[in-house]
Backbone as CSV, one residue per row, in Angstrom:
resi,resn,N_x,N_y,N_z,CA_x,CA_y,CA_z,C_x,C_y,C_z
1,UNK,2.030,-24.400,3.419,1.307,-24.513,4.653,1.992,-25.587,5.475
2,UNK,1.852,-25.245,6.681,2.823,-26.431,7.421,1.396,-27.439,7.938
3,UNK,1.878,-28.687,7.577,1.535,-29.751,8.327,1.754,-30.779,9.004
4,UNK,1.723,-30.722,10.086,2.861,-31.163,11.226,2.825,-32.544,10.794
5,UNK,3.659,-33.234,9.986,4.101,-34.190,9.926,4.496,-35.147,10.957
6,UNK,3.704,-36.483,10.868,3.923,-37.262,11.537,5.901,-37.941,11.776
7,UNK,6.091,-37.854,11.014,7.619,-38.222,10.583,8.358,-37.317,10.880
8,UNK,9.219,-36.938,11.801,9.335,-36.304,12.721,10.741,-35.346,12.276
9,UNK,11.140,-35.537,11.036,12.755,-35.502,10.540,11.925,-34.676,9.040
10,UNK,10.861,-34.498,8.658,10.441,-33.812,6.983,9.349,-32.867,7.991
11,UNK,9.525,-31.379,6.698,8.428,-30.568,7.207,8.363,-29.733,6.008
12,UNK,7.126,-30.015,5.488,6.999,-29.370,3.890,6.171,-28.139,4.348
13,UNK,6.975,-26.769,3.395,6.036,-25.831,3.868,6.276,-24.975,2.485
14,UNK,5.232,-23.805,1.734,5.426,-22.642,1.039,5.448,-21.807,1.397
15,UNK,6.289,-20.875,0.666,6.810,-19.300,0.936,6.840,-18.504,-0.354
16,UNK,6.579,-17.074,0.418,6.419,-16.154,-1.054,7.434,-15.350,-1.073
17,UNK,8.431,-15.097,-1.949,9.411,-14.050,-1.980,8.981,-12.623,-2.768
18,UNK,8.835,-11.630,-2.152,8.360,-10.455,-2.763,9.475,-9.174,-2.334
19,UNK,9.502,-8.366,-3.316,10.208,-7.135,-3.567,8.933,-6.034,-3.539
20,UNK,9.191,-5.405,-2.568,8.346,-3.969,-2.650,8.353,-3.216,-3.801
21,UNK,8.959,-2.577,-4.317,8.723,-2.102,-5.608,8.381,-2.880,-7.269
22,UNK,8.469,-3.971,-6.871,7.762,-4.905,-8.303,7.944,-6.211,-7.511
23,UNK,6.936,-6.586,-7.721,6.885,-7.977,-6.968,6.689,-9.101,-7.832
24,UNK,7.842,-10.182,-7.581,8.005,-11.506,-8.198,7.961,-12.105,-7.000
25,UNK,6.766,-12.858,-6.974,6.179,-13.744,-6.513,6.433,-15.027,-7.077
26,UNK,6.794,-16.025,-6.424,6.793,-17.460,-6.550,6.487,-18.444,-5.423
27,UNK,6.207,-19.840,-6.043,5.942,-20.862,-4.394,7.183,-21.468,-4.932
28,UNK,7.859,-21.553,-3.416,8.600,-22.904,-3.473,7.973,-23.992,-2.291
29,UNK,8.412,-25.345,-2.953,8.033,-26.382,-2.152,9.373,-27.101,-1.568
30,UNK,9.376,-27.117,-0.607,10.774,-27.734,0.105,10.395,-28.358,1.185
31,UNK,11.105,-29.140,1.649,11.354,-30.542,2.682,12.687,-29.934,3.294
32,UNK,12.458,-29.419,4.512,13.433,-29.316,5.404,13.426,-30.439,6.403
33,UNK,14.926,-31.125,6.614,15.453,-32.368,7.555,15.373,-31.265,8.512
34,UNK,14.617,-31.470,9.850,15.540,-31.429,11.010,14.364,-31.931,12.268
35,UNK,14.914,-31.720,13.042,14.199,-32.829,14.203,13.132,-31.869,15.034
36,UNK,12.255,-32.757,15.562,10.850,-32.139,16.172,11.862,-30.604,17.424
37,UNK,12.836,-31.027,18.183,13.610,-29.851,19.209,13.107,-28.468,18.195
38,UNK,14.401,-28.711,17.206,14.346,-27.414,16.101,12.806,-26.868,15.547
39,UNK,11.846,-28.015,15.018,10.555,-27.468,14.561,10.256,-25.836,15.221
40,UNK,10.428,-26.790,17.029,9.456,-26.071,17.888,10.587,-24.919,18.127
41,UNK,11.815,-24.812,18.472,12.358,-23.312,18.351,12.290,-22.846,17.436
42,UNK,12.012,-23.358,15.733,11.683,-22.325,15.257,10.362,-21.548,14.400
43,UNK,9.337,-22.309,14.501,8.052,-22.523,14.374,7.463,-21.486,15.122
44,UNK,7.268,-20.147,14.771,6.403,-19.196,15.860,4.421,-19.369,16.272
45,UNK,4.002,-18.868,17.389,2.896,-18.862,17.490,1.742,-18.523,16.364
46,UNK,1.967,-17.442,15.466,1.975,-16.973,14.427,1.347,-17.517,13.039
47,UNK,1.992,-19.073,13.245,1.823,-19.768,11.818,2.919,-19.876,11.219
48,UNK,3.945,-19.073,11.542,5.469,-18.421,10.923,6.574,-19.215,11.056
49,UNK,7.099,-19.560,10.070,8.548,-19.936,10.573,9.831,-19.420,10.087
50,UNK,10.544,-19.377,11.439,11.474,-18.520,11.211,12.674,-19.371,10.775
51,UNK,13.348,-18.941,9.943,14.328,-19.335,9.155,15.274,-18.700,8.525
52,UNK,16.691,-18.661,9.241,17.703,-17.610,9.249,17.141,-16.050,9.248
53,UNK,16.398,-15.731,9.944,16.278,-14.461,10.349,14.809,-13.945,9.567
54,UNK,14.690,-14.592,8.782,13.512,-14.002,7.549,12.525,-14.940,7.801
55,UNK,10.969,-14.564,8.623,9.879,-14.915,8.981,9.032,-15.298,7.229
56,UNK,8.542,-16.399,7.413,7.738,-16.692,5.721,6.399,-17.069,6.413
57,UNK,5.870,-16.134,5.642,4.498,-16.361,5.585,3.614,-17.661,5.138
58,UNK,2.658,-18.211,5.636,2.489,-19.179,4.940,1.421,-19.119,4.384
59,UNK,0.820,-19.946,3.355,-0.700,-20.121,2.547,-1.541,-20.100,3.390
60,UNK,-1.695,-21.204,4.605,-2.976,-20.663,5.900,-2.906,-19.967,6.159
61,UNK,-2.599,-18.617,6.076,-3.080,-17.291,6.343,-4.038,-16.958,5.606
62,UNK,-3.781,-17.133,3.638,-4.678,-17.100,3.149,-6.275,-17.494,3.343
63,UNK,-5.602,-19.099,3.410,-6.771,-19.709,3.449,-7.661,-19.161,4.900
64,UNK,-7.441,-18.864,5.949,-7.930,-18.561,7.077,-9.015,-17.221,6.572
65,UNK,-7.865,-16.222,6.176,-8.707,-15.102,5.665,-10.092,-15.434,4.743
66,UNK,-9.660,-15.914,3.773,-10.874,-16.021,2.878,-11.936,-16.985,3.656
67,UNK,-11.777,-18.072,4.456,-12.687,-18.855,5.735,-13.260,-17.557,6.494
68,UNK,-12.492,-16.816,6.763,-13.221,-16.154,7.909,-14.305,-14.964,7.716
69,UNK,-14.066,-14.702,6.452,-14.998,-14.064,5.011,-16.614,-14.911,4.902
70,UNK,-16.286,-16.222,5.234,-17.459,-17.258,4.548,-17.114,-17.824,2.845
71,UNK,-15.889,-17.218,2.674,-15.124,-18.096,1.468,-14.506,-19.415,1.392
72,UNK,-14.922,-19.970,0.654,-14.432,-21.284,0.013,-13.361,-21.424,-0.228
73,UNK,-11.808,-21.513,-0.241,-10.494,-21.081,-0.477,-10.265,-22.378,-1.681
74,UNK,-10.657,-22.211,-3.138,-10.556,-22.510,-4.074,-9.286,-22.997,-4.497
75,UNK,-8.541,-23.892,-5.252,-7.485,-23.507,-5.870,-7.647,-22.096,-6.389
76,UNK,-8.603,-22.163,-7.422,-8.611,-20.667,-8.045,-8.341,-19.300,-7.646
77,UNK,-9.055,-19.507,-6.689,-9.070,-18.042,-5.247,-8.197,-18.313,-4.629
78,UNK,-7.660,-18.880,-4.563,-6.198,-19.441,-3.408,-4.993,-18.640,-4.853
79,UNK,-5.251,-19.044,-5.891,-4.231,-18.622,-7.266,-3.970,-16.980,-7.147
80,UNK,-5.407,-16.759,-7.236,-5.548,-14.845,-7.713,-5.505,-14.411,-6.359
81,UNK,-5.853,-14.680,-5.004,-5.254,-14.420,-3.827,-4.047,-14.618,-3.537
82,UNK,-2.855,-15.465,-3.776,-1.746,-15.314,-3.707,-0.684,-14.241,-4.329
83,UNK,-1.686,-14.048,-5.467,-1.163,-13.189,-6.582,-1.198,-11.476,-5.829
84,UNK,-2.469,-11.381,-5.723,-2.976,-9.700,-4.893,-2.823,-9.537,-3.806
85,UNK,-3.120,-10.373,-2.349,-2.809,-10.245,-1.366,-1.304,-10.544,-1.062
86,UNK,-0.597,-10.963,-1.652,0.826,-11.024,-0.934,1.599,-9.915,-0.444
87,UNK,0.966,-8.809,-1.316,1.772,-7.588,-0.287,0.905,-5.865,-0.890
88,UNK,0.557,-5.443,-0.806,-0.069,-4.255,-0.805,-0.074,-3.886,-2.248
89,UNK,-1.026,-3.983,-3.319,-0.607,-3.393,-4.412,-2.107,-3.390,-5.192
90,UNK,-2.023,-2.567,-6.221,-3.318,-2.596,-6.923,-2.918,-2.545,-8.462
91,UNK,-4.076,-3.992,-8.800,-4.250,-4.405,-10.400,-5.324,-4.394,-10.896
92,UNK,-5.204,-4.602,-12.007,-6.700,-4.402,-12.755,-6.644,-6.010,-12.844
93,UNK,-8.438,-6.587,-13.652,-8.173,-8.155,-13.497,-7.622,-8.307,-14.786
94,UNK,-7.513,-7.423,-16.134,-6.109,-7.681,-16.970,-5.287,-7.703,-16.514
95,UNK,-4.513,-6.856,-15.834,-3.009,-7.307,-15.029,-2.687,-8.117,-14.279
96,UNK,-4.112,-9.321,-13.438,-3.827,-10.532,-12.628,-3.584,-11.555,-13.535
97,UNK,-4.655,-11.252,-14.501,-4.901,-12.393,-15.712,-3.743,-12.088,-16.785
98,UNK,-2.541,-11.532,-16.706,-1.519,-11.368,-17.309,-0.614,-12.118,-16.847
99,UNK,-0.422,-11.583,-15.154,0.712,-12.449,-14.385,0.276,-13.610,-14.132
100,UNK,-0.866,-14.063,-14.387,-1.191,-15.462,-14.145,-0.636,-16.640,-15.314
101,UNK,-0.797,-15.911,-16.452,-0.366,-16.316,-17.467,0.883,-17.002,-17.536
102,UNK,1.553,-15.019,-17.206,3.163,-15.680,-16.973,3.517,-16.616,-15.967
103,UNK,2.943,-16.994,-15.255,3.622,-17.960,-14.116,2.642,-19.729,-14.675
104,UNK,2.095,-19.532,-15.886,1.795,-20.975,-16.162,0.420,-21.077,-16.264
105,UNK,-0.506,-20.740,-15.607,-1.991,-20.360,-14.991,-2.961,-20.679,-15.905
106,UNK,-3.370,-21.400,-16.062,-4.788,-21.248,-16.937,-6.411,-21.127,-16.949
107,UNK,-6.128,-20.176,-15.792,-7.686,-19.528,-15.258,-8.348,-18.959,-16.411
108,UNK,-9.362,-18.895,-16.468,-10.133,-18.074,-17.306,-10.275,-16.919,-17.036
109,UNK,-10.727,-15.954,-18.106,-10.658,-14.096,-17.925,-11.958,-14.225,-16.827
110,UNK,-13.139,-15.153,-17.097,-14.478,-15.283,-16.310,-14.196,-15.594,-14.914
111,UNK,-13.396,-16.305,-14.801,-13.056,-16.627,-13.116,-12.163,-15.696,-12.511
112,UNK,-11.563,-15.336,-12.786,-10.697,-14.036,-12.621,-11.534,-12.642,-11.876
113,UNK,-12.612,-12.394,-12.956,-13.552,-11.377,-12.846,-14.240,-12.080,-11.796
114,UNK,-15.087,-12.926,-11.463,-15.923,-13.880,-10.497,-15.319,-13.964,-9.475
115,UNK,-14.011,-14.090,-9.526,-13.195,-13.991,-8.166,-13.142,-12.884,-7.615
116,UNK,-12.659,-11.504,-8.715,-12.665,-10.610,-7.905,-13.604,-9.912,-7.501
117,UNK,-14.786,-10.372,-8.265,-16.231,-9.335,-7.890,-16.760,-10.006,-6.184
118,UNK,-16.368,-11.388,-5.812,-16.551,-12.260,-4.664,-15.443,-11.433,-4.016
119,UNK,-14.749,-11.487,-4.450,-13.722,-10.625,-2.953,-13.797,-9.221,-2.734
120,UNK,-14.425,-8.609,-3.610,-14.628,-7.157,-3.455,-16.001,-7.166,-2.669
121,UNK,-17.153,-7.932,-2.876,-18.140,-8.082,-2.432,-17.857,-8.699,-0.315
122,UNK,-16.968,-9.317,-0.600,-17.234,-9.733,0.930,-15.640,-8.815,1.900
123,UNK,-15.668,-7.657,1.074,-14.333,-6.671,1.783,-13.508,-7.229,1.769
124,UNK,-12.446,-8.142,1.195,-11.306,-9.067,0.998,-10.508,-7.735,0.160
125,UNK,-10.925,-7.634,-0.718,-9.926,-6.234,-1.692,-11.048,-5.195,-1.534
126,UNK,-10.179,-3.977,-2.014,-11.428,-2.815,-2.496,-11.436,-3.081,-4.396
127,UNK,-12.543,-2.274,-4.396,-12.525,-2.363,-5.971,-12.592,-0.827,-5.791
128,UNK,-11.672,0.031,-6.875,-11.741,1.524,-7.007,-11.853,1.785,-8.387
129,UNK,-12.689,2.482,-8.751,-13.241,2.897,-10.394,-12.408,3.813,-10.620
130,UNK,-11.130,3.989,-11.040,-10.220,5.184,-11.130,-10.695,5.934,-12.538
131,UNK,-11.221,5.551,-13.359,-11.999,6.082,-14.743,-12.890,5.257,-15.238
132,UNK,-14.373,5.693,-16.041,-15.377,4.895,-16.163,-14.661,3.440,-16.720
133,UNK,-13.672,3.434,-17.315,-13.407,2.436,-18.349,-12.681,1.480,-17.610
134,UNK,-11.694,1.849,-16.352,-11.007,0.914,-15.654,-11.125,0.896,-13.979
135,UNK,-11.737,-0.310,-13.943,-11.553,-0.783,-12.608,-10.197,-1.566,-11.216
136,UNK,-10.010,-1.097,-10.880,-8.735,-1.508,-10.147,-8.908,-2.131,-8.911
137,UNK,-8.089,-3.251,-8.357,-8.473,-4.322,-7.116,-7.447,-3.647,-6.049
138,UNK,-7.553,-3.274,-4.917,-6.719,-3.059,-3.724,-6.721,-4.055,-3.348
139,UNK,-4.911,-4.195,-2.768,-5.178,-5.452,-1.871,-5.291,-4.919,0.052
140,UNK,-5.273,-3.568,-0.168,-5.212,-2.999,1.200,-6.325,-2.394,1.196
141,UNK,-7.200,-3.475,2.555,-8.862,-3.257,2.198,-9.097,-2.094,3.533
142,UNK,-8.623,-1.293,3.821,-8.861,-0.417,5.266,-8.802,0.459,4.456
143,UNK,-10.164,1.517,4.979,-10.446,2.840,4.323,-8.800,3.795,4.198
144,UNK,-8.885,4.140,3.063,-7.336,4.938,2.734,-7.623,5.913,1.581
145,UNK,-7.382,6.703,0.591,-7.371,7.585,-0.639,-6.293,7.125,-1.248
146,UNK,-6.776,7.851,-2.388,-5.247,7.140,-3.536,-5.093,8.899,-4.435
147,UNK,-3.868,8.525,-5.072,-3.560,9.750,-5.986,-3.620,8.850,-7.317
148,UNK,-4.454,8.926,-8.444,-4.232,8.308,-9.643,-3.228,9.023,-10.742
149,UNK,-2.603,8.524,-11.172,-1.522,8.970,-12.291,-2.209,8.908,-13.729
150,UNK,-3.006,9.866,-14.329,-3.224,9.365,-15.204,-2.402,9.384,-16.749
151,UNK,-1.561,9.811,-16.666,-0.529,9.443,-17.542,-0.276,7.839,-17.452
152,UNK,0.180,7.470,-15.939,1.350,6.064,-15.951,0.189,4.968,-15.634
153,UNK,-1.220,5.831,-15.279,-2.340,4.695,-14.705,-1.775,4.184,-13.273
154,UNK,-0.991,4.628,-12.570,-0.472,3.889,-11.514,-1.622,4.910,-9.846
155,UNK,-1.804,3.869,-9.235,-2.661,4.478,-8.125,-1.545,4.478,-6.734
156,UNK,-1.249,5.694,-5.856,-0.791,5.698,-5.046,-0.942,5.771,-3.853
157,UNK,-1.220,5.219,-2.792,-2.059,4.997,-1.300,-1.880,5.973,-0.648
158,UNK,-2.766,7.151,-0.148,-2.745,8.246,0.811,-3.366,7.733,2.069
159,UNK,-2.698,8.003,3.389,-2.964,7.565,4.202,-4.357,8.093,5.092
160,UNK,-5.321,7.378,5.042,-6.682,7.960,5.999,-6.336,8.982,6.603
161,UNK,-5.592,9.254,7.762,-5.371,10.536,8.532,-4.789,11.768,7.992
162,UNK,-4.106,11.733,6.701,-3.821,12.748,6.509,-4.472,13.572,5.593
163,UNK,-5.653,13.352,5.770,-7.001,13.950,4.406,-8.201,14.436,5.770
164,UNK,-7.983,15.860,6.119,-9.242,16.368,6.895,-10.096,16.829,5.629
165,UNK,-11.486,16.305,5.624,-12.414,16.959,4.971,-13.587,17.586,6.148
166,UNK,-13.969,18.891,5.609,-14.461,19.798,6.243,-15.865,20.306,5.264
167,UNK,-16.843,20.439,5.683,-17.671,21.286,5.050,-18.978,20.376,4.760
168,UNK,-18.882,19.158,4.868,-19.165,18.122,4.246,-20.800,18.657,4.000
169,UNK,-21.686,18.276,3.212,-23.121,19.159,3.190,-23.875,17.754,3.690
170,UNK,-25.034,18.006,4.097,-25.938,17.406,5.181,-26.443,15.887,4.629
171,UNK,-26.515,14.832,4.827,-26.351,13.822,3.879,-28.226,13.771,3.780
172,UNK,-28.548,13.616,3.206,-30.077,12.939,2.736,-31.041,11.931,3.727
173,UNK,-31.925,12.629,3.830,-32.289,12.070,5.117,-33.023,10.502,5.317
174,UNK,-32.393,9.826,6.294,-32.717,8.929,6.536,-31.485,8.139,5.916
175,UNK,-30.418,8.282,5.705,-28.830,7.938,5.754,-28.102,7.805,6.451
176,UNK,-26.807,7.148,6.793,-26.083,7.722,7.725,-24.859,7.562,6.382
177,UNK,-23.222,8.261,6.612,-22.259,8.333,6.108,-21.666,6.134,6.186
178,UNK,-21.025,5.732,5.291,-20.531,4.472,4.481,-19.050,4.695,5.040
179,UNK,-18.704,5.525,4.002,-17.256,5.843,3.699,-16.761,7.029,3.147
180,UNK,-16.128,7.892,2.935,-15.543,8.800,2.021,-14.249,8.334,0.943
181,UNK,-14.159,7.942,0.180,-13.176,8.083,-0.354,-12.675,8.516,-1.590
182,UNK,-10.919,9.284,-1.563,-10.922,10.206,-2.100,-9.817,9.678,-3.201
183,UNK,-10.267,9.879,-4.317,-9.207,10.076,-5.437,-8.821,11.234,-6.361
184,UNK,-6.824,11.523,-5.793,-7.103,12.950,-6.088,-6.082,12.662,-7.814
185,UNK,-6.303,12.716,-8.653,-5.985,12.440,-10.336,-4.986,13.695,-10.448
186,UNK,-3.812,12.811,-10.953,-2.433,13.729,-11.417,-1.730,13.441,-12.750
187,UNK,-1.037,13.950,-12.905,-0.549,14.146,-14.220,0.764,14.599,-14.371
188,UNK,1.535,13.777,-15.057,3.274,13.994,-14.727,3.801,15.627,-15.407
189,UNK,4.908,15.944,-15.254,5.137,17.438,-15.280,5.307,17.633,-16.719
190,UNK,4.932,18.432,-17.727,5.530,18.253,-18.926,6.673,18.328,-19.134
């Protein structure tokens, strides 16, 4: 997070490096020298700073989001939010509470679950029941469908517009429609 340092020559900020197809996530903490001129050319409106061409996101984004929720931005929730929200993907809270592990973490399986039932509860992630037995966290909370793999367990994001449903039967009276959403379950070729 940048904090405009009084000292006009240090500017400590974190960044997340992520790969779209498997994401290794890490913070680095660094102290960049350079003088208040440079800050401000390269410091965007944004929150962002740009740095050789590649915009880094920073932790107050997080923290803003989960504030603007009515969340408390925890270390904890700040931990398992860095972890899920950094870029579009869906885990179960065994698979947060795995990578948490690996990166050092010593959250509990209870806070983990507490976290994510609080962020599913105030629309921060979706929670999707892909089979009675496993629950899965979206970090892409805008109505969408998924294709579940149930061979690989892997869930794949179908985009809202391209799912017309038609026919729909008359909802129960004194209702109105929530949401629809659709999970269509596949199975690799033999």
């Amino acid at each position: 997070m940048i904090n405009a340092c009084h000292d006009r020559h240090l500017l400590p900020f974190r960044y997340e490096i992520a790969e779209k197809t498997q994401t290794t996530a890490f913070s680095l903490d660094l102290l960049i020298r350079t003088s208040a001129d440079t800050i401000g050319a390269h410091k965007q409106a944004d929150g962002c700073l740009l740095l050789g061409g590649v915009i880094l996101k920073l932790q107050q984004e997080l923290e803003q989001r989960l504030r603007d929720k009515g969340v408390r931005p925890t270390r904890q929730r700040m931990e398992i939010g860095e972890l899920l929200l950094a870029n579009p993907r869906h885990m179960s809270a065994d698979q947060i509470l795995q990578e948490l592990r690996e990166k050092g973490s010593r959250l509990s399986k209870a806070t983990v679950y507490n976290t994510l039932n609080l962020l599913s509860k105030e629309g921060i992630v979706r929670e999707i029941a892909v089979d009675p037995e496993r629950m899965v966290y979206d970090s892409t909370s805008h109505p969408h469908h998924h294709f579940y793999n149930v061979d690989t367990g892997e869930l794949t994001d179908i985009d809202q517009e391209t799912v017309q449903i038609t026919g729909l039967p008359e909802l129960p009276h004194g209702t109105i429609e929530q949401d629809i959403e659709i999970i269509v379950r596949v199975r690799n070729n033999a």
